[in-house]
C-alpha positions in Angstrom: 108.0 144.8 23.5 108.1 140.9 22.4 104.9 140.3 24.9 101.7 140.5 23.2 98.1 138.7 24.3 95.3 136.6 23.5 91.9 136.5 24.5 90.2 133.4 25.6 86.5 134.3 24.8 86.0 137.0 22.3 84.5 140.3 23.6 83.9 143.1 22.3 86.4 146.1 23.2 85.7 149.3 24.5 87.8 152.1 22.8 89.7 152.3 25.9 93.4 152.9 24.4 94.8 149.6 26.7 92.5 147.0 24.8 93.2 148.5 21.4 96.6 148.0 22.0 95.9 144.3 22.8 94.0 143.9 19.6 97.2 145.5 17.7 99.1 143.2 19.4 97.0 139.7 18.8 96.9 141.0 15.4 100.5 140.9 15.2 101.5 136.8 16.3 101.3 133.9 16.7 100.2 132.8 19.9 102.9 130.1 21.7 102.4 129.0 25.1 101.4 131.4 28.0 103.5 132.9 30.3 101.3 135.3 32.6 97.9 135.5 32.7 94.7 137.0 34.7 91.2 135.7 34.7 88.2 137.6 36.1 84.7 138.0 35.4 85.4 140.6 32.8 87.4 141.4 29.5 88.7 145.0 30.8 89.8 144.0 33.8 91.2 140.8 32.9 93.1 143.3 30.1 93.9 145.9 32.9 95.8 143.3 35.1 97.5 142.3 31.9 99.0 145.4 31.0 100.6 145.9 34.9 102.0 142.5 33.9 103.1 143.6 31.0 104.8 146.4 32.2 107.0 144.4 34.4 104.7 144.2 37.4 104.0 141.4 39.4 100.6 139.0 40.4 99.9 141.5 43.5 100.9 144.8 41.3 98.3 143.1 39.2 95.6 142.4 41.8 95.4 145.6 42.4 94.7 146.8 39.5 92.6 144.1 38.0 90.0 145.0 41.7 89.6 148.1 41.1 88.8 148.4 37.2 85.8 145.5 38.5 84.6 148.3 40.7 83.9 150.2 37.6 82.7 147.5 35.0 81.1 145.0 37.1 79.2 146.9 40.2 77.0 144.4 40.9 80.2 142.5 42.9 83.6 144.2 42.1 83.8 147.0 44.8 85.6 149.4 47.0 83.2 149.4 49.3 82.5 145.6 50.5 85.5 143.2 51.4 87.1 140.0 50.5 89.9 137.1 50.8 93.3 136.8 49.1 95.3 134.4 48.9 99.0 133.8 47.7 101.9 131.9 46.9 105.3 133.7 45.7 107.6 132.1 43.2 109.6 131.4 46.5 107.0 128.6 47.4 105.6 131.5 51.1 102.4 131.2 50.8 99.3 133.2 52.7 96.4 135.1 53.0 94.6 138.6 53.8 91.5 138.5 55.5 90.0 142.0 54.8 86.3 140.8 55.4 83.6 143.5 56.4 83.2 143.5 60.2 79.9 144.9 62.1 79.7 148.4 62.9 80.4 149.5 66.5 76.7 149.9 67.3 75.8 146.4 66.1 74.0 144.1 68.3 73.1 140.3 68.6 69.3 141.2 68.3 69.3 144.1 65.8 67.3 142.4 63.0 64.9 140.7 65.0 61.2 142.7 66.5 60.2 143.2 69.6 58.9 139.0 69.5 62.1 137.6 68.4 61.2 137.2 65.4 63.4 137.8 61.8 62.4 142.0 60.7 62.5 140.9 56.6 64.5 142.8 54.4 66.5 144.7 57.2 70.0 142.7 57.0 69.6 142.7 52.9 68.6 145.8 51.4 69.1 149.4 52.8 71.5 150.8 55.2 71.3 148.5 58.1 72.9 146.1 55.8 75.8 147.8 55.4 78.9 146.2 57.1 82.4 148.5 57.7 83.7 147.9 54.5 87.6 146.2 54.3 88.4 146.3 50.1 90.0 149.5 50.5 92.4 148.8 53.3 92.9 145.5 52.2 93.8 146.3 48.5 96.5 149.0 50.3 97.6 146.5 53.0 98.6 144.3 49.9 100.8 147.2 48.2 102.6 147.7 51.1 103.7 144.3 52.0 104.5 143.3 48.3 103.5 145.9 45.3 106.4 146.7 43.2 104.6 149.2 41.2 103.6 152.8 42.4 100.2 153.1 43.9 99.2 155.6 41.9 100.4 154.0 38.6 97.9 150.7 39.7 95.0 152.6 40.5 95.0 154.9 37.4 93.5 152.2 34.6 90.4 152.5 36.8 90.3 155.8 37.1 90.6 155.9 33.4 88.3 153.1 32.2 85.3 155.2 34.4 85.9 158.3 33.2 86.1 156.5 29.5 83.5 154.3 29.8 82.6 150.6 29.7 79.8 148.9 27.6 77.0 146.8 28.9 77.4 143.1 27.8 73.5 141.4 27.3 74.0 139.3 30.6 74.9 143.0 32.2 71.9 144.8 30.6 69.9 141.9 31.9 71.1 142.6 35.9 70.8 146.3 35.5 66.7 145.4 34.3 66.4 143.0 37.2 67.6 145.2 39.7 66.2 148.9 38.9 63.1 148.9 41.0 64.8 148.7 44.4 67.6 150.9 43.1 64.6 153.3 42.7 62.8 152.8 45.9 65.8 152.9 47.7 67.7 155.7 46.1 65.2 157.7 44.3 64.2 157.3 40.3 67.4 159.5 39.5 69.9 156.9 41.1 73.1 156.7 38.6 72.1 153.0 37.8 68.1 153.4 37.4 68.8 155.1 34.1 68.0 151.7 32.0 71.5 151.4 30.7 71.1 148.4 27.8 73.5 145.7 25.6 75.9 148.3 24.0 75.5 151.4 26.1 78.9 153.0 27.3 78.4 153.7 31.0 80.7 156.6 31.8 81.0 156.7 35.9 82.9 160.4 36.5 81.5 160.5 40.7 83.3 156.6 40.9 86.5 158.4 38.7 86.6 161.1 41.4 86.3 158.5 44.5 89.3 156.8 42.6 91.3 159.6 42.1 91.1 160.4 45.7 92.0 157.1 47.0 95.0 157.1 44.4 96.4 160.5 45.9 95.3 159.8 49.8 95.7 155.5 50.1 93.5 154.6 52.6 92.8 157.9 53.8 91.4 158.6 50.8 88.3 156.4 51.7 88.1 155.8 55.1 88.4 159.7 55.6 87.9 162.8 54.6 85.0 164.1 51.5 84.2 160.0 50.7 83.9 159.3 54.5 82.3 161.6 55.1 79.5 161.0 51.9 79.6 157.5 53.0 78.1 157.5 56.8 75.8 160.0 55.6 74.2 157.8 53.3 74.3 155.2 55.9 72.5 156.9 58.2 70.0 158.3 55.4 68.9 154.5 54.4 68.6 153.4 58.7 71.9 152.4 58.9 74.9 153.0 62.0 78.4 152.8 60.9 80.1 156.0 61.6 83.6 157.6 61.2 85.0 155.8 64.2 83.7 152.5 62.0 85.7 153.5 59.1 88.9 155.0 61.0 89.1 152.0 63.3 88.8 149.1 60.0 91.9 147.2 59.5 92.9 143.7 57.4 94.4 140.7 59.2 97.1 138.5 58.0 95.6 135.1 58.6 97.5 131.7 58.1 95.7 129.6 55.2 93.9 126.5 55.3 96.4 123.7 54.3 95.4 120.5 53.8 96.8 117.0 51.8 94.4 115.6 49.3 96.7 112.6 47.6 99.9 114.3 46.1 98.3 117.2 46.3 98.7 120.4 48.7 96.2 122.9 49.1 96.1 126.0 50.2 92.9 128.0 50.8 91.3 130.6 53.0 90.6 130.4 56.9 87.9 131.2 59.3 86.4 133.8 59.0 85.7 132.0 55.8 84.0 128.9 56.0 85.9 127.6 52.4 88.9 126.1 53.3 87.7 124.3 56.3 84.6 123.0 54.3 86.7 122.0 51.6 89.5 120.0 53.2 86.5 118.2 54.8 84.9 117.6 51.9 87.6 116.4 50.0 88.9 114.3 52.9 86.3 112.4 53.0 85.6 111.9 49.6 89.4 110.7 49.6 89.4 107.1 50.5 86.6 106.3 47.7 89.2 106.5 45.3 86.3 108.9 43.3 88.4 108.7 39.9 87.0 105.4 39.7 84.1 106.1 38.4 83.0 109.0 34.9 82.9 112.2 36.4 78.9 112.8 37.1 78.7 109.2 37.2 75.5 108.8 39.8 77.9 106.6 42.5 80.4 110.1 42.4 77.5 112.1 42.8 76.4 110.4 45.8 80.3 110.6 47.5 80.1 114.4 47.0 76.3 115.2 48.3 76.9 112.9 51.4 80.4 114.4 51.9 78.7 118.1 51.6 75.8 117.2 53.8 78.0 116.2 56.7 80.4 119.5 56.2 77.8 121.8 55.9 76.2 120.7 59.0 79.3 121.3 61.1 79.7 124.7 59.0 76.5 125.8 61.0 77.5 125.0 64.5 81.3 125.1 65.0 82.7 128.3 62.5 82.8 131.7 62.9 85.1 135.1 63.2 88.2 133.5 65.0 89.0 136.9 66.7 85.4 136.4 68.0 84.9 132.4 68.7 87.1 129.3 69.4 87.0 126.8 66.1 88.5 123.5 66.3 90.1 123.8 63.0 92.3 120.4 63.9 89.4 118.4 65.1 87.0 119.0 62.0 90.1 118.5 59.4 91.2 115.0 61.8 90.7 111.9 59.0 89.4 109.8 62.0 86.5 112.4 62.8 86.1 112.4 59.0 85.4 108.8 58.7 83.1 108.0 61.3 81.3 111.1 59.6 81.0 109.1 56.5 80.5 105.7 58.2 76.3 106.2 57.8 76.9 106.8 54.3 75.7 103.9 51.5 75.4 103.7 48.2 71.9 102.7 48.3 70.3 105.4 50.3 70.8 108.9 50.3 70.7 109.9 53.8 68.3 111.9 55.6 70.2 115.6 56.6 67.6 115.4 59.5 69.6 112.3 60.9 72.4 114.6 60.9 71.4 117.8 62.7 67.2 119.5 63.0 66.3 122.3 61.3 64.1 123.8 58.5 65.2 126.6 55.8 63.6 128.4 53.4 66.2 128.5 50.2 67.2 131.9 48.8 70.5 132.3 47.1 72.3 134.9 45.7 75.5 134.5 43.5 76.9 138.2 43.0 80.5 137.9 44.3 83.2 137.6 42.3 86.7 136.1 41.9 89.5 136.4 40.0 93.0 134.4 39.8 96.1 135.6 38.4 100.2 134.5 37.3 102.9 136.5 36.6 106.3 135.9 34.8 108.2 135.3 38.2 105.7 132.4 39.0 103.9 134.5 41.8 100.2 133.4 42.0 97.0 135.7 43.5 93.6 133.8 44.1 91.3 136.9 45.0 87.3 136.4 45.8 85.7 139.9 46.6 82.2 140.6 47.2 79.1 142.8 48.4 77.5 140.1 49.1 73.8 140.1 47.2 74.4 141.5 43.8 74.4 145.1 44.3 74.7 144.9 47.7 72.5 146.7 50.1 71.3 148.6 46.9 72.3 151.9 48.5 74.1 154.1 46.4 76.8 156.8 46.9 75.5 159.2 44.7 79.0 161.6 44.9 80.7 158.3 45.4 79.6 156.3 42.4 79.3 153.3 44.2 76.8 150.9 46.0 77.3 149.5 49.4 77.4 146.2 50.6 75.0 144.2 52.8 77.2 142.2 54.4 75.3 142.1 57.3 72.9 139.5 56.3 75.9 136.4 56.4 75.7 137.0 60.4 73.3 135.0 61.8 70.6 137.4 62.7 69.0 134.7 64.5 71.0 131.3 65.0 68.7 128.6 63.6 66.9 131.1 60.7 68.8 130.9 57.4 70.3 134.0 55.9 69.7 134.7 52.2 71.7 131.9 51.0 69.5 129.6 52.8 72.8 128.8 55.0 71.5 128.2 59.1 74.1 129.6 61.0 75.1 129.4 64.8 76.0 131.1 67.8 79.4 131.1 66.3 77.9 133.4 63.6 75.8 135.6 66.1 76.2 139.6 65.6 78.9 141.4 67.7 80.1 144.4 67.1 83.4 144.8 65.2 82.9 141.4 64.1 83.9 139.6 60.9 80.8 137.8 59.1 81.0 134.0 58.1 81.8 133.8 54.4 81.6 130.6 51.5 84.1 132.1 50.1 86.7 130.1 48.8 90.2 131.6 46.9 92.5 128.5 46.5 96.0 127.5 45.3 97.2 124.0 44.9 100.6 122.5 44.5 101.0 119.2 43.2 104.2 117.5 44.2 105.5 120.5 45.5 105.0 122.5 42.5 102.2 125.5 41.8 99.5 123.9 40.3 95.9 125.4 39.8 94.7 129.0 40.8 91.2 128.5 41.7 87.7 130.3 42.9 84.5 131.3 42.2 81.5 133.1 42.8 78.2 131.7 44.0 77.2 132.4 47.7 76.6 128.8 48.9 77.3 127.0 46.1 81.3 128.6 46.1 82.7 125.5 48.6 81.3 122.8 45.9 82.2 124.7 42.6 85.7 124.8 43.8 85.6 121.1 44.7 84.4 120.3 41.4 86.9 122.1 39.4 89.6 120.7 41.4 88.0 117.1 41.2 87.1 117.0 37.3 91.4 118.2 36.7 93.0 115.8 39.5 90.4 113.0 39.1 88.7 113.2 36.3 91.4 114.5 34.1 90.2 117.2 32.5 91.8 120.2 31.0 90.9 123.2 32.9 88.8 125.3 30.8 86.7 122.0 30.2 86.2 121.6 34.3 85.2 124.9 34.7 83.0 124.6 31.8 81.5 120.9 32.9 78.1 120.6 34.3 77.9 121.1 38.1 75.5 119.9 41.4 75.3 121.3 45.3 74.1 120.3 48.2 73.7 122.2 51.6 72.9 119.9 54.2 69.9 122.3 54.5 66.9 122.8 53.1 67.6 118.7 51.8 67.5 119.0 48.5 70.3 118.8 45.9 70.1 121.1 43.1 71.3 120.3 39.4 72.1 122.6 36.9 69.0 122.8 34.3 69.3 120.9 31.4 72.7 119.6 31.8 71.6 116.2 33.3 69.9 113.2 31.7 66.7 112.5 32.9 67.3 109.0 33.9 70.0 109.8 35.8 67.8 112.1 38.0 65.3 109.4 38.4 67.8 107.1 39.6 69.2 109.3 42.7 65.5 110.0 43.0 64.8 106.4 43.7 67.6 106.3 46.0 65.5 109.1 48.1 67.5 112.3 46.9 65.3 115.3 47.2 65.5 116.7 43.7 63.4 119.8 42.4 62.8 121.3 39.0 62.2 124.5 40.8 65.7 124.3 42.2 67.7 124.3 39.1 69.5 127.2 38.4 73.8 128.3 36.8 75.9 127.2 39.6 78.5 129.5 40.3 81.4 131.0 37.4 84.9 129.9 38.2 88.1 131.4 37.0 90.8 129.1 37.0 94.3 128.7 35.8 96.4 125.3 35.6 100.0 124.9 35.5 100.9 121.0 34.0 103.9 119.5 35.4 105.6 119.9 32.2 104.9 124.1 32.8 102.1 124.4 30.5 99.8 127.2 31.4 95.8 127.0 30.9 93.3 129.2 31.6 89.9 128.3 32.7 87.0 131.5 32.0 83.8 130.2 32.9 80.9 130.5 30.0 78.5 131.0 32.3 79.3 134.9 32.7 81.2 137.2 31.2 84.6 135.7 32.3 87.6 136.5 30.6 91.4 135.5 30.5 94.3 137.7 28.8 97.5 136.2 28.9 100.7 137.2 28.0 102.7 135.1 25.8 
């Protein structure tokens, strides 16, 4: 085999037998120029999806793969039991996406969260098993194999199966989730729980009830979840922790193949996820509007750029809460919100000299909360085929309930509904009637799996985690490489900002801005907080020059990892 890999960020292996072959191998070259590579939020399963591509096996063989081994090493967001949005392009140039988004269970209702007053129950769309959507990972991973996996099913699902049964070990950023989370994994699932066992930095976390689940699903498909012993496991859980989904939930879950988001930004086309995402609508918006300031005028960060982006998020964020929803569910005007004439006049209250009030644009009054555990991951193969995957359980662990016999937690998707339209969910996001609760109902989602061509060429495989903050991470990225010039690993490394419309404030990373320079938006009457500042999102990216140059973008602020093949 002439193929052999690199890593970008060095990690420390496991023993498991496909990462000492990639140390043999990096021992063994000289790195040239990439030809395949996968980027995800960490070193096994960037290493897993490697070795399908290595084998001959393609970007969706590879997805596959690359999901499920983040299942077992990163369980506060990789899952089988929560849902995502993938998008593609194929070395033909057909590109697309697979909505397999959580929907509400059959017994769901508009007013389920709220007492007997109308108001919000706390905690009940968030933690426990009334904030459990139907989950859609499963169906969606098989959907994906059937319409284009090359490799056996079996053959994809079994570097999962092995890396749980073998073990992976803690990072210190890993340790430091398990610690923050152990309490409610007690309260909710007794002091026993798998994950209450105050796993630290170095440990080797061996997951033999998740290996078994695995196994299962490798021999039955979809049945192998959404029936039989797991299915069974699963509702009862459910129902243990307060919750309703039942068999007919599970039997009755199926993915939709949705047309993508495509909009022009220059000489640029980009393709990103639809409704029930919020993403790609928010992000052609954004960009579109940003568009006739000619931004790359100005340093990236520069405080007149900064102002373009928060007024152009302000305005898109607003019509986030009124207009989207599930499409099945609601009528979106997709056409009208992307129109460059709406766009404008959007914009035409903007000036440089003060910031304007997101009251002006639409009422309302949120409490911020955020949560940042999903996860994404982007991948190329040899052919040219390109996979932009964002997955999620939503808060990080999800609901916090755990399958004991499973090995799994389950998500608590529920709480992206609106539970009451006006009253922000736990990102802080208001949503609208669009959003209400319905049963068998796909939730509203930030998230944001992109590919861009540029000049008719693939050019950047692109997304992130971050709740909220996912729409503006991905516009930064994209910005700092098409405007600012960047090379990718140093735009997904750059400092980054957000802005929500609501609560009006405008958060900055810590210590990654100058004083002065917050002073001076300050002045302008931008709401800035010290108590605000937080890591805003972790994007995994990968570029493709127009000369065919590939470069990977693993973002430092996690545990992200690319493995390329060379």
């Amino acid at each position: 085999m002439n193929s052999f890999f690199s890593f970008n960020k060095f990690r420390f292996l496991t023993l498991n037998v496909i990462l000492i072959l990639f140390l043999f191998l990096q021992s063994c070259y000289t790195p040239k120029s990439i030809k395949a590579t996968v980027v995800s939020a960490r070193q096994e399963a960037s290493a897993i999806g490697a070795s399908v591509l290595a084998k001959g096996g393609t970007a969706f063989d590879a997805m596959i793969a690359t999901d499920l081994a983040l299942t077992v090493c990163y369980p506060n967001a990789g899952n089988i039991s929560g849902g995502g949005f993938f998008v593609y392009r194929t070395s033909q140039g057909e590109v697309g996406s697979l909505d397999y988004r959580e929907k509400a269970p059959l017994g769901a209702s508009a007013k389920m969260y709220l007492d007997e007053e109308g108001n919000v129950l706390p905690d009940k769309s968030t933690l426990g098993g009334l904030a459990v959507g139907v989950p859609g990972t499963v169906a969606g991973l098989v959907a994906i194999h059937q319409k284009f996996g090359t490799l056996p099913w079996k053959e994809l699902v079994q570097p999962a199966i092995d890396l749980a049964r073998d073990g992976y070990i803690v990072t210190e950023m890993q340790a430091q989730s398990f610690e923050s989370a152990i309490e409610q994994f007690s309260s909710i699932n007794g002091s026993e729980t798998f994950y209450a066992q105050g796993f630290k930095k170095g440990d080797r976390v061996k997951n033999i009830a998740l290996a078994e689940t695995l196994e299962r699903i490798a021999n039955l498909g979809k049945a192998g979840f959404y029936e039989g012993e797991n299915a069974d496991a699963l509702v009862e859980r459910v129902k243990e922790t307060g919750g309703i989904i039942t068999h007919d939930d599970l039997i009755q879950y199926e993915p939709v193949w949705r047309e993508p988001i495509h909009f022009k930004y220059k000489d640029l086309d980009i393709y990103t996820m639809a409704p029930p995402s919020s993403g790609g609508i928010c992000l052609g918006q954004i960009m579109k509007m940003i568009e006739p300031f000619n931004i790359g005028q100005y340093n990236q960060n520069a405080q007149e750029a900064v102002q373009i982006i928060v007024e152009a998020e302000r305005r898109s964020y607003a019509d986030r809460s009124l207009y989207l929803g599930d499409p099945d569910f609601v009528s979106i005007p997709t056409k009208e919100l992307l129109d460059i004439s709406y766009l404008n006049e959007r914009m035409a209250s903007f000036n440089f000299e003060q910031a304007t009030n997101s009251s002006a644009i639409a009422p309302g009054t949120v409490v911020w909360e955020e949560s940042e555990e999903t996860t994404h991951y982007s991948i190329l193969d040899t052919f040219g085929n390109a996979v932009a995957v964002t997955t999620t359980l939503n808060g990080s662990y999800g609901s916090k309930v755990y399958v004991e016999s499973g090995g799994y937690f389950l998500n608590n998707e529920m709480d992206d509904f609106s539970s009451k339209p006006g009253v922000p969910n736990m990102f802080g996001l208001i949503g609208g009637e669009a959003n209400a609760i319905a049963p068998q109902k796909r939730m509203l989602s930030a998230m944001t799996p992109t590919i861009v061509e540029k000049n008719g060429a693939l050019s950047m495989i692109v997304g992130t985690p971050g709740g909220s903050t996912i729409i503006t991470s991905v516009l930064q990225t994209l910005l700092n490489v098409y405007e600012f010039e960047m090379d990718i690993q140093t735009a997904v490394s750059a400092p980054r900002f957000h802005h929500q419309w609501l609560p009006d404030v405008v958060v900055f990373e810590p210590n990654r801005f100058e004083n002065d320079f917050i002073l001076k938006l300050q002045e302008k009457g931008y709401n800035i907080k010290e108590e605000y500042t937080r890591i805003i999102g972790r994007v995994d990216a990968i570029h493709i020059a127009e000369d065919g140059t590939i470069q990977t973008g693993a973002d430092p602020r996690g545990d992200d990892t690319a493995v390329s093949l060379y």
